[in-house]
GUTORBA-170304 format. One record per atom (N, C-alpha, C): residue number from 1; residue in three letters; x negated, y negated, z negated. Coordinates in steps of 0.001 Angstrom, whole numbers, plus 524288, in hexadecimal, padded with zeros to 5 digits. Each point is the difference from the previous one (the first is absolute). Layout:
% GUTORBA-170304
{nr NUM; rest ala; u X; v Y; w Z};
...
//
This chain:
% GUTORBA-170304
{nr 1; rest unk; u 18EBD; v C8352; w B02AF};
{nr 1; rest unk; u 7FBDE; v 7FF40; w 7FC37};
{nr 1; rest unk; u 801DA; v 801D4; w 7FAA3};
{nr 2; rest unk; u 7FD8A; v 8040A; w 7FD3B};
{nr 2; rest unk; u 7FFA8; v 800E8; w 7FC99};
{nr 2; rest unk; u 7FF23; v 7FD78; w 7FC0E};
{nr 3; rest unk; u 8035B; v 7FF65; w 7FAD5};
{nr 3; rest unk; u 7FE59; v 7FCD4; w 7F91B};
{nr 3; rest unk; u 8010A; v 8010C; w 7FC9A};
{nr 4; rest unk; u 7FE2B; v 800E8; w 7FCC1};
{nr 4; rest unk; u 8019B; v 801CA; w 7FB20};
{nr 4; rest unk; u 8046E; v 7FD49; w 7FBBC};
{nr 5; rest unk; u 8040A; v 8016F; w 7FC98};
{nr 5; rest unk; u 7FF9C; v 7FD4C; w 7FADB};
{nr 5; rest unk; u 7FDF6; v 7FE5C; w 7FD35};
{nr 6; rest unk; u 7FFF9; v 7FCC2; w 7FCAC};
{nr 6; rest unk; u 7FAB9; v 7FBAE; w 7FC6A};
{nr 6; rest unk; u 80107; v 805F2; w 7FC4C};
{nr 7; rest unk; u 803E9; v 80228; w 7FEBB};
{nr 7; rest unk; u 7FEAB; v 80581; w 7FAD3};
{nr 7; rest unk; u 7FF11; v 805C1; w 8030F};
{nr 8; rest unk; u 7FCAF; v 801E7; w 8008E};
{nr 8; rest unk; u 7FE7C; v 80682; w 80385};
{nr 8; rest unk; u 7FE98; v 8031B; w 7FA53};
{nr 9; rest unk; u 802E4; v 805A1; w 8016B};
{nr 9; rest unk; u 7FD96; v 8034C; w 7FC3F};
{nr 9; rest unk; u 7FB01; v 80266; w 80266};
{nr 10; rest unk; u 7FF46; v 8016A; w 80431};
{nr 10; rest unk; u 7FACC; v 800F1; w 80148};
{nr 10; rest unk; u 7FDC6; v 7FF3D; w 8038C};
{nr 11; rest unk; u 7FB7C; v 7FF3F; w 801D2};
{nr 11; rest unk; u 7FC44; v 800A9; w 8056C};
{nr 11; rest unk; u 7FD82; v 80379; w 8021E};
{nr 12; rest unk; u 7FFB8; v 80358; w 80522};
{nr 12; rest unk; u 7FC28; v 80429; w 7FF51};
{nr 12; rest unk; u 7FEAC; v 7FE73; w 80517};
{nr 13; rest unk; u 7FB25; v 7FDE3; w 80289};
{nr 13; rest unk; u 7FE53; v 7FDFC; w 804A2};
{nr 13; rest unk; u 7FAC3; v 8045A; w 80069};
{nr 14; rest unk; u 80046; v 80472; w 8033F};
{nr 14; rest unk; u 7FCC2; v 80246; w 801C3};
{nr 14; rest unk; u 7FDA7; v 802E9; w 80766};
{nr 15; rest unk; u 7FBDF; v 7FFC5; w 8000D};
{nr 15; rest unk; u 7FF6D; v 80166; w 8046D};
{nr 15; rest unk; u 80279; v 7FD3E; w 8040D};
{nr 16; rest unk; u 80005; v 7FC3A; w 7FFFF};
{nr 16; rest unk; u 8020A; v 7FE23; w 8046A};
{nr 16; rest unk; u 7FD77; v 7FC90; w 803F5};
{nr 17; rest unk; u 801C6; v 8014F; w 805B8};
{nr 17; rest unk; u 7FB82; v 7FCB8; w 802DF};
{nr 17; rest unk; u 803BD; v 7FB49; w 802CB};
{nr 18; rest unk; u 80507; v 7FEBB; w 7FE9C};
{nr 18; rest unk; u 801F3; v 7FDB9; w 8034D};
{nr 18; rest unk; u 800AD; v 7FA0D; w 7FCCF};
{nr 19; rest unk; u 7FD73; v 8016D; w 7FAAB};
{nr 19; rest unk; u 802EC; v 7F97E; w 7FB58};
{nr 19; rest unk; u 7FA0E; v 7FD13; w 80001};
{nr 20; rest unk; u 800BD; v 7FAD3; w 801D2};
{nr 20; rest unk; u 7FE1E; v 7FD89; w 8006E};
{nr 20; rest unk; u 7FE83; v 7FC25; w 7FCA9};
{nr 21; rest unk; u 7FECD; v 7FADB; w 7FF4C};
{nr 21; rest unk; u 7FF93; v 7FD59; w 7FAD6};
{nr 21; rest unk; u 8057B; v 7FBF3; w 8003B};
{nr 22; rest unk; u 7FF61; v 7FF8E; w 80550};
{nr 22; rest unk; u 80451; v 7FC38; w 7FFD3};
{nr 22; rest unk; u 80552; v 801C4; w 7FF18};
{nr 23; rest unk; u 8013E; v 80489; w 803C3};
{nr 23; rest unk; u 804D7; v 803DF; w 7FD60};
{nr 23; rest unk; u 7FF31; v 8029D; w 7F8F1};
{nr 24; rest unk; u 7FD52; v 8007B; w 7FE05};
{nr 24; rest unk; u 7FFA1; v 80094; w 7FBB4};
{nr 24; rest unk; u 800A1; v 7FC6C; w 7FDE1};
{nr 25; rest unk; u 7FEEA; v 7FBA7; w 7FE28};
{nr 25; rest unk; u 80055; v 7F98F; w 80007};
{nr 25; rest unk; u 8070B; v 800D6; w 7FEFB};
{nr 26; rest unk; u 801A9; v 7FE7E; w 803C3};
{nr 26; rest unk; u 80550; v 7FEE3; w 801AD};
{nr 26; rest unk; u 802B9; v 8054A; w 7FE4E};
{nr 27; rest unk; u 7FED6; v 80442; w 7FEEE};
{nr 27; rest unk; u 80316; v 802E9; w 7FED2};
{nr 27; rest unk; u 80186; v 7FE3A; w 7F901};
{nr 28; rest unk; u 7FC09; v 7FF86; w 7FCC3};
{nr 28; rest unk; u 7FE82; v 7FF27; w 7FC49};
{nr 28; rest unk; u 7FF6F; v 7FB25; w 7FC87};
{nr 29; rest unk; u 800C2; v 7FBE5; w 803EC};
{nr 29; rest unk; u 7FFC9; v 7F967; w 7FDB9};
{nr 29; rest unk; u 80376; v 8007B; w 7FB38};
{nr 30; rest unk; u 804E0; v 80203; w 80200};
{nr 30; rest unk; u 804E9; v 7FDA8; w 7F88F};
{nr 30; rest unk; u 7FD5A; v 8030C; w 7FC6C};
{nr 31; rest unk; u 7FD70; v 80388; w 7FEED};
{nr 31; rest unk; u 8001C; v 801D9; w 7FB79};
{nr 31; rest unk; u 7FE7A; v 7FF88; w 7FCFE};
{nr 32; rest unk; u 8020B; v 7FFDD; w 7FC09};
{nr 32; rest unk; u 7FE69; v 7FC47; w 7FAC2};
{nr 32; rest unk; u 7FE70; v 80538; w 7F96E};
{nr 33; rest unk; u 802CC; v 8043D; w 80185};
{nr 33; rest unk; u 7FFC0; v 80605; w 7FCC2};
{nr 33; rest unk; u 80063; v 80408; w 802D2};
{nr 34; rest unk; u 7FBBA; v 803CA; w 7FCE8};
{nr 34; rest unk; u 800CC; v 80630; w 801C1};
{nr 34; rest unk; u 7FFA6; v 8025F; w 7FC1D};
{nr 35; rest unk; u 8061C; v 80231; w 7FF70};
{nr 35; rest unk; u 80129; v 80234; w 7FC3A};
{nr 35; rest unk; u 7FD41; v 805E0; w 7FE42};
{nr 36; rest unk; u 7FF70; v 80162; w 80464};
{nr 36; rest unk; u 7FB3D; v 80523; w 7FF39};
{nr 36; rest unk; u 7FB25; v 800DE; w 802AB};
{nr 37; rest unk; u 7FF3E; v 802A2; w 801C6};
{nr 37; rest unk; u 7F932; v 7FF36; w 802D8};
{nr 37; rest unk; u 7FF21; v 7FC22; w 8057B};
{nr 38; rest unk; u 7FC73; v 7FFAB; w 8019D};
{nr 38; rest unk; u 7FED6; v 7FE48; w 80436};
{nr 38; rest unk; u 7F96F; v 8029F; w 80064};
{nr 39; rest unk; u 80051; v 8024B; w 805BE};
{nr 39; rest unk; u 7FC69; v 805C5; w 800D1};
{nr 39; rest unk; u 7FE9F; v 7FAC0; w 80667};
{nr 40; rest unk; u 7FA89; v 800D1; w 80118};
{nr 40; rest unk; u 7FF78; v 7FD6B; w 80447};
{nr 40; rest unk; u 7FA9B; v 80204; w 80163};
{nr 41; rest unk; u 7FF84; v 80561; w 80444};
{nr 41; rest unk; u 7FCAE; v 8027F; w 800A5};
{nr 41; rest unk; u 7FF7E; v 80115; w 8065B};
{nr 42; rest unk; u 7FBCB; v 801EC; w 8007C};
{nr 42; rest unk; u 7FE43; v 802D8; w 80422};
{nr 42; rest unk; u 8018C; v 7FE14; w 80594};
{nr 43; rest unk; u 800DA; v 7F9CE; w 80024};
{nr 43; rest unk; u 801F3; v 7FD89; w 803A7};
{nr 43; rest unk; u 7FB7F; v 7FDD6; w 804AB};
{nr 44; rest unk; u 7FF69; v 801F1; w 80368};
{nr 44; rest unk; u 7FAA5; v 7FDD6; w 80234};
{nr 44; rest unk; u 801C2; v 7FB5B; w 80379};
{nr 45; rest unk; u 802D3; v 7FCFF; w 8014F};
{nr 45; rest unk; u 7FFE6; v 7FBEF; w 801DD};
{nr 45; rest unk; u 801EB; v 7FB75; w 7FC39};
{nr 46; rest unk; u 801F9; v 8003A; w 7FB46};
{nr 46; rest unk; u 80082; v 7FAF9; w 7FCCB};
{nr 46; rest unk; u 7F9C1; v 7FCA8; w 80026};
{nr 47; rest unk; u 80138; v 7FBD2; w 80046};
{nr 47; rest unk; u 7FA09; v 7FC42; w 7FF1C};
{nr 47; rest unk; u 8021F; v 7FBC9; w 7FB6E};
{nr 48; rest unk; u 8043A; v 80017; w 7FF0C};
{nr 48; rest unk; u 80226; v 7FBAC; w 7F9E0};
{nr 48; rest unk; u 804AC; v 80319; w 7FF53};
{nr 49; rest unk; u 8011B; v 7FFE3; w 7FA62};
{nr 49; rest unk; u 8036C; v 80118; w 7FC94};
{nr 49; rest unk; u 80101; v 7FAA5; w 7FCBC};
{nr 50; rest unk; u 805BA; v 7FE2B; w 80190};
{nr 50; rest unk; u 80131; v 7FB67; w 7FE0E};
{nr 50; rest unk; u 80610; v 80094; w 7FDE3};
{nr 51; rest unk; u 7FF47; v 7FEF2; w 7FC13};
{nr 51; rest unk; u 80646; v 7FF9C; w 7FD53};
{nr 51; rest unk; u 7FFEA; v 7FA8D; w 7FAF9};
{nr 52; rest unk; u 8015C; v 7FD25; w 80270};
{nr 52; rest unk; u 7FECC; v 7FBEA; w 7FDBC};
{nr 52; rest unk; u 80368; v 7FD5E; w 7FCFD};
{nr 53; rest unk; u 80469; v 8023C; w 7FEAB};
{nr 53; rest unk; u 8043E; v 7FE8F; w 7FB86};
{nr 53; rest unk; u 80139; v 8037F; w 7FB8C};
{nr 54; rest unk; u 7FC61; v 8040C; w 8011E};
{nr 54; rest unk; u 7FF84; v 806CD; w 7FC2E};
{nr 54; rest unk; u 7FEB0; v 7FECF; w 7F99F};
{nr 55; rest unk; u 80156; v 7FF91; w 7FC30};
{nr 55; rest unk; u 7FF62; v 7FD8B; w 7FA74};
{nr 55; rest unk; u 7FEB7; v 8045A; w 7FD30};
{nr 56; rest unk; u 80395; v 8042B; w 80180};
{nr 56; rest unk; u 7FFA9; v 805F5; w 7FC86};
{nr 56; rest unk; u 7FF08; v 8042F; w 801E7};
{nr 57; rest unk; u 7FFB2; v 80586; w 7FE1F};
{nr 57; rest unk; u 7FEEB; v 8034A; w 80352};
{nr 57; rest unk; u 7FE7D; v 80572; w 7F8F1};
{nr 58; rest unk; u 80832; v 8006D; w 80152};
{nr 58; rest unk; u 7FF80; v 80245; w 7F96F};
{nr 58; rest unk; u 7FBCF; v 8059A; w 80135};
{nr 59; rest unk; u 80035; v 802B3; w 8022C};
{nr 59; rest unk; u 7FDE0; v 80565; w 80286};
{nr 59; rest unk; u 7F9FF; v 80024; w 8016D};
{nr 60; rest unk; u 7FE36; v 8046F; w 802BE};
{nr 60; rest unk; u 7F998; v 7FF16; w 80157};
{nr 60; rest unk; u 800B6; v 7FCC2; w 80396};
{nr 61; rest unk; u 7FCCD; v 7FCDF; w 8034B};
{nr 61; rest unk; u 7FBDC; v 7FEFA; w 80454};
{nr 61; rest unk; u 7FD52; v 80134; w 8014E};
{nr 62; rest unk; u 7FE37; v 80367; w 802EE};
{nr 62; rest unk; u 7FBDC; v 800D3; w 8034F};
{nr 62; rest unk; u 7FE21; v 7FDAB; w 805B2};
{nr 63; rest unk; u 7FC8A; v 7FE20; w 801BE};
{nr 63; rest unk; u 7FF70; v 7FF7D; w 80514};
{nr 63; rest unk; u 7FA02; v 803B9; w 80107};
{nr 64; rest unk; u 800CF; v 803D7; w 8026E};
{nr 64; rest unk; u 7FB55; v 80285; w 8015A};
{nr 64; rest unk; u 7FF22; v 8011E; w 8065A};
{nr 65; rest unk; u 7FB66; v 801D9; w 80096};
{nr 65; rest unk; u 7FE90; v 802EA; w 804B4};
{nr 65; rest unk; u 80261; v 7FBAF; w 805B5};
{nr 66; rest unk; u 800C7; v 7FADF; w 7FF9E};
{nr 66; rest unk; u 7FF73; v 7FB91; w 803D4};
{nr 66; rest unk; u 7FB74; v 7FF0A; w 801BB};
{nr 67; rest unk; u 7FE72; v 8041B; w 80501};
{nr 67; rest unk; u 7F941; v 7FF0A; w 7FF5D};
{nr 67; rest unk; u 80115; v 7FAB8; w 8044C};
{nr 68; rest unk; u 8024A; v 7FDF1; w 80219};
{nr 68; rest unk; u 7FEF3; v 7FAB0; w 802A6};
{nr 68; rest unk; u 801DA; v 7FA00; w 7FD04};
{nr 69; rest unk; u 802D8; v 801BC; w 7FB28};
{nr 69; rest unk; u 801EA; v 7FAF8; w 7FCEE};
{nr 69; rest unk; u 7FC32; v 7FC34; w 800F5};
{nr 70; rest unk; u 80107; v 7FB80; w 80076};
{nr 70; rest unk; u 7FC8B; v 7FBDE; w 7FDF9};
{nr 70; rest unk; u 80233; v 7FD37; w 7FB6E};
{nr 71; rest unk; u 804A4; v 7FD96; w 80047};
{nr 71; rest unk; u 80180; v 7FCFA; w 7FA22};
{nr 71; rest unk; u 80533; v 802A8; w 7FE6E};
{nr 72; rest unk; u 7FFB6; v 80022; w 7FC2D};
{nr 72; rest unk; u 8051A; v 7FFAF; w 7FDB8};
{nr 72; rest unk; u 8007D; v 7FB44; w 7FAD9};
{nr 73; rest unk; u 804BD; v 7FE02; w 80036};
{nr 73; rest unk; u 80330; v 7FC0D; w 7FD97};
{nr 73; rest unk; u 80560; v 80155; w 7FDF4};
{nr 74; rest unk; u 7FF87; v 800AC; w 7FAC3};
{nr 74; rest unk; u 80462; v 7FF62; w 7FBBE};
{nr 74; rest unk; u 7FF7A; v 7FCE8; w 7FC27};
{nr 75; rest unk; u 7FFD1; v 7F9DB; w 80234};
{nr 75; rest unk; u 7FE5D; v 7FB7F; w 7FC3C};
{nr 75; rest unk; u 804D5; v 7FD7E; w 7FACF};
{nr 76; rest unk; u 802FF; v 80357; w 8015E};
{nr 76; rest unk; u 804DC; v 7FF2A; w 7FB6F};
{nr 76; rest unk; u 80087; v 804B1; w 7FAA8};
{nr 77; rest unk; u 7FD2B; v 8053D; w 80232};
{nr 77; rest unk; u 7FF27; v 802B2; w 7FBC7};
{nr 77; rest unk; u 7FF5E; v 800E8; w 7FC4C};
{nr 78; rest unk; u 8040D; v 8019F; w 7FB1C};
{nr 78; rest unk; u 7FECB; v 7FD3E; w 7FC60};
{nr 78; rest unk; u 7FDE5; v 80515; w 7FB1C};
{nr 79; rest unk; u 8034F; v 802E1; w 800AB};
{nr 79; rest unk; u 80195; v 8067E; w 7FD90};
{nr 79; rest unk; u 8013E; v 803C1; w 80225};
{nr 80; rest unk; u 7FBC4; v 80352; w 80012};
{nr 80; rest unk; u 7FF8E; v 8067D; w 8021B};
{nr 80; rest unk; u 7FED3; v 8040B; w 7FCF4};
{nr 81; rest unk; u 80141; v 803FF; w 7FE3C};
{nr 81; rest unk; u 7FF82; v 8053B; w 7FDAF};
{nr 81; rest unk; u 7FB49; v 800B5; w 80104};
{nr 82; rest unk; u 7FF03; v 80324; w 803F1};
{nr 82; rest unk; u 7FA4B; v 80147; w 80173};
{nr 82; rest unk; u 7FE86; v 7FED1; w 80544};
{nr 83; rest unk; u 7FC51; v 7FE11; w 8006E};
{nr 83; rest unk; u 7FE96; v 7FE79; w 80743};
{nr 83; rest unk; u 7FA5B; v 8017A; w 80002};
{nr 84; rest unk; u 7FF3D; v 802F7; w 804DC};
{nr 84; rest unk; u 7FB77; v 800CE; w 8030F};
{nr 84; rest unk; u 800AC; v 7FE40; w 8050D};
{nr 85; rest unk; u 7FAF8; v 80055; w 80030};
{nr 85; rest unk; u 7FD92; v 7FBF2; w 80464};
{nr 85; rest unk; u 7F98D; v 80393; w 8028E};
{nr 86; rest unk; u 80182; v 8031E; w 803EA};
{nr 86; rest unk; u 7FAC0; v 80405; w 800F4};
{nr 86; rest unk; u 7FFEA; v 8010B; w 8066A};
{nr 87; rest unk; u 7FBE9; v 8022F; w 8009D};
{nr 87; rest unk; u 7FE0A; v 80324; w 80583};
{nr 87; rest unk; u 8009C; v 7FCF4; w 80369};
{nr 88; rest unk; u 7FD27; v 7F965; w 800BE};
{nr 88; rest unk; u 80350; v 7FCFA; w 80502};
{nr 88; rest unk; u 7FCF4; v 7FFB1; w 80419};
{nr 89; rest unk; u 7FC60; v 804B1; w 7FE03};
{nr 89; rest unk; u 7FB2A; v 7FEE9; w 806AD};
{nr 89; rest unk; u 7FA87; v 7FC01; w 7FD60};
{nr 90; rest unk; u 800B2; v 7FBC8; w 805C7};
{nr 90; rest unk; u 7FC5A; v 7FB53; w 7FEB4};
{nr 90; rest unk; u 8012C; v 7FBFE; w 8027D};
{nr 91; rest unk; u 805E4; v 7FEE9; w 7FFDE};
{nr 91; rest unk; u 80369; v 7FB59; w 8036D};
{nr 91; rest unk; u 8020C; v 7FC8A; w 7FBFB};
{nr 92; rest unk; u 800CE; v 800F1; w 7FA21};
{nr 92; rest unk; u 8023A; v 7FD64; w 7FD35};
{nr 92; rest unk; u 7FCC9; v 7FB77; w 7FE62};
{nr 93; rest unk; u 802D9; v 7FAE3; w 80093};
{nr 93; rest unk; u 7FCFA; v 7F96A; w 7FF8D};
{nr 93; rest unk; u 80335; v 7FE53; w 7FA2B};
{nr 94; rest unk; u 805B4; v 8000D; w 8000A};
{nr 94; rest unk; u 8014F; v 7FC27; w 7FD1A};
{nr 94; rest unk; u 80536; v 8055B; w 7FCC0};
{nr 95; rest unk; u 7FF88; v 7FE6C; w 7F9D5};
{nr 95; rest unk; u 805B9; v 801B5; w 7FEF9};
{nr 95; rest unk; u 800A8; v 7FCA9; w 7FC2D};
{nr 96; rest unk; u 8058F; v 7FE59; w 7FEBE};
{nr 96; rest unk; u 80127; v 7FC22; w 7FE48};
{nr 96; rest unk; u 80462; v 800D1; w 7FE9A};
{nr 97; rest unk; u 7FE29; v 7FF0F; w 7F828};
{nr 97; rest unk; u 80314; v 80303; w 7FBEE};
{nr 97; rest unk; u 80066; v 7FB79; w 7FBD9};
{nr 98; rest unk; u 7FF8F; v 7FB6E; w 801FB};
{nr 98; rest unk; u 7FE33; v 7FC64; w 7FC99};
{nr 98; rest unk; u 8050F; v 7FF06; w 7FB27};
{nr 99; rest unk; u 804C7; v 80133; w 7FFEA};
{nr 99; rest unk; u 8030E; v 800FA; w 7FBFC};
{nr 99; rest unk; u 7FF76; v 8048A; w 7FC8A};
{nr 100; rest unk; u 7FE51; v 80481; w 801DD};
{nr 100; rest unk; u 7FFCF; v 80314; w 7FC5D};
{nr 100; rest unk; u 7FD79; v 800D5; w 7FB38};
{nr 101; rest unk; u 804D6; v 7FFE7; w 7FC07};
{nr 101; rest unk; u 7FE05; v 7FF22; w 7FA14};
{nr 101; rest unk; u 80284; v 805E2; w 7FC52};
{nr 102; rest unk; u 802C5; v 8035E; w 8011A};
{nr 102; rest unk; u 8006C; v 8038E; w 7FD82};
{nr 102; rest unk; u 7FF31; v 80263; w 80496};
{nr 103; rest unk; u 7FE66; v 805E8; w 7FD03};
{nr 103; rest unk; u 7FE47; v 803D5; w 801D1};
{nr 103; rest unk; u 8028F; v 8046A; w 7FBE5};
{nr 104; rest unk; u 803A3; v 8037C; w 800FF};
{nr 104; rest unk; u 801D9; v 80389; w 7F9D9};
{nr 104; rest unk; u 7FCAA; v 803E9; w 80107};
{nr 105; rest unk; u 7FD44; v 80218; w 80295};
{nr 105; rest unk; u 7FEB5; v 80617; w 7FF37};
{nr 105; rest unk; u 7FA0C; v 7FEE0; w 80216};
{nr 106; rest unk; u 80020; v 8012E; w 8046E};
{nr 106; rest unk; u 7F92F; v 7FF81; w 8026F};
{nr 106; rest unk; u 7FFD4; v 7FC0C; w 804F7};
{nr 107; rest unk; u 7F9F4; v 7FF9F; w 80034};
{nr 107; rest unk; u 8009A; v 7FC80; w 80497};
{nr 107; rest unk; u 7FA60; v 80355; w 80218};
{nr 108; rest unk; u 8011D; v 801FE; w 8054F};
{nr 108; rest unk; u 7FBE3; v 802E2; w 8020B};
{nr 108; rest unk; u 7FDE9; v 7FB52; w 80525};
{nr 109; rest unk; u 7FAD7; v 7FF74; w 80086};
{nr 109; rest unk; u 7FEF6; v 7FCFE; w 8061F};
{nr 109; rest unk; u 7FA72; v 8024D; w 7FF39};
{nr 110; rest unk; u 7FF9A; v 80422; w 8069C};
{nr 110; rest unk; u 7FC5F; v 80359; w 800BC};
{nr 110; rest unk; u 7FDD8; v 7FF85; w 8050B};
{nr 111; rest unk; u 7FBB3; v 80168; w 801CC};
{nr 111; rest unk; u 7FEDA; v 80173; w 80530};
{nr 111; rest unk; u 8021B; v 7F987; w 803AF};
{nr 112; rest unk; u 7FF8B; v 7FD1C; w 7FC84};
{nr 112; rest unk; u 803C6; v 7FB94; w 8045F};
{nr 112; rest unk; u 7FC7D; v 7FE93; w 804E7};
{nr 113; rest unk; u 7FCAA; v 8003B; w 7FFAF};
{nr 113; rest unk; u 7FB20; v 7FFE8; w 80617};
{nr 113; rest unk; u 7FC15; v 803D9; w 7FFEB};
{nr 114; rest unk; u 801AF; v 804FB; w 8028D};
{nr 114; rest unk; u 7FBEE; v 803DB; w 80009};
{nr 114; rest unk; u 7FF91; v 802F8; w 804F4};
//
């Protein structure tokens, strides 16, 4: 089983059909910073994106083109550069950002049910 360090310089989760929520979950539980981007695209079997000890995230965020997401949860979030949030289909129910209080650059959320 795969886990991360609570400090990662980056994430790049794309195309993939084999990561699941729960292996994503568990890959991802310690982390607490990302020191540079975190890219989370074009994945057609994720249904949650959960990182639930994630505070920072000095770099972009993106999560795009998850056309089956249903929730995602980063309820510790506190400070991100720029984050988007686009193209998720018409599966997305819940995201949950309820810490997030800075934002330095932009905050894009598009297309989230289309």
């Amino acid at each position: 089983q795969l886990s991360c360090n609570p400090k990662v310089s980056r994430l790049y989760i794309s195309t993939t059909t084999r990561l699941d929520a729960t292996k994503f979950e568990n890959m991802f539980k310690n982390v607490t910073e990302v020191t540079g981007n975190i890219i989370i695209e074009h994945n057609a079997n994720i249904k949650t994106i959960r990182m639930p000890l994630l505070k920072r995230c000095v770099g972009t965020f993106s999560i795009r083109n998850n056309t089956q997401l249903v929730d995602i949860f980063f309820p510790l979030l506190e400070t991100v550069s720029t984050l988007t949030i686009s193209d998720m289909g018409n599966t997305l129910k819940t995201v949950n950002l309820q810490k997030l209080n800075n934002v330095k650059y932009d905050l894009t959320l598009s297309k989230l049910n289309s």
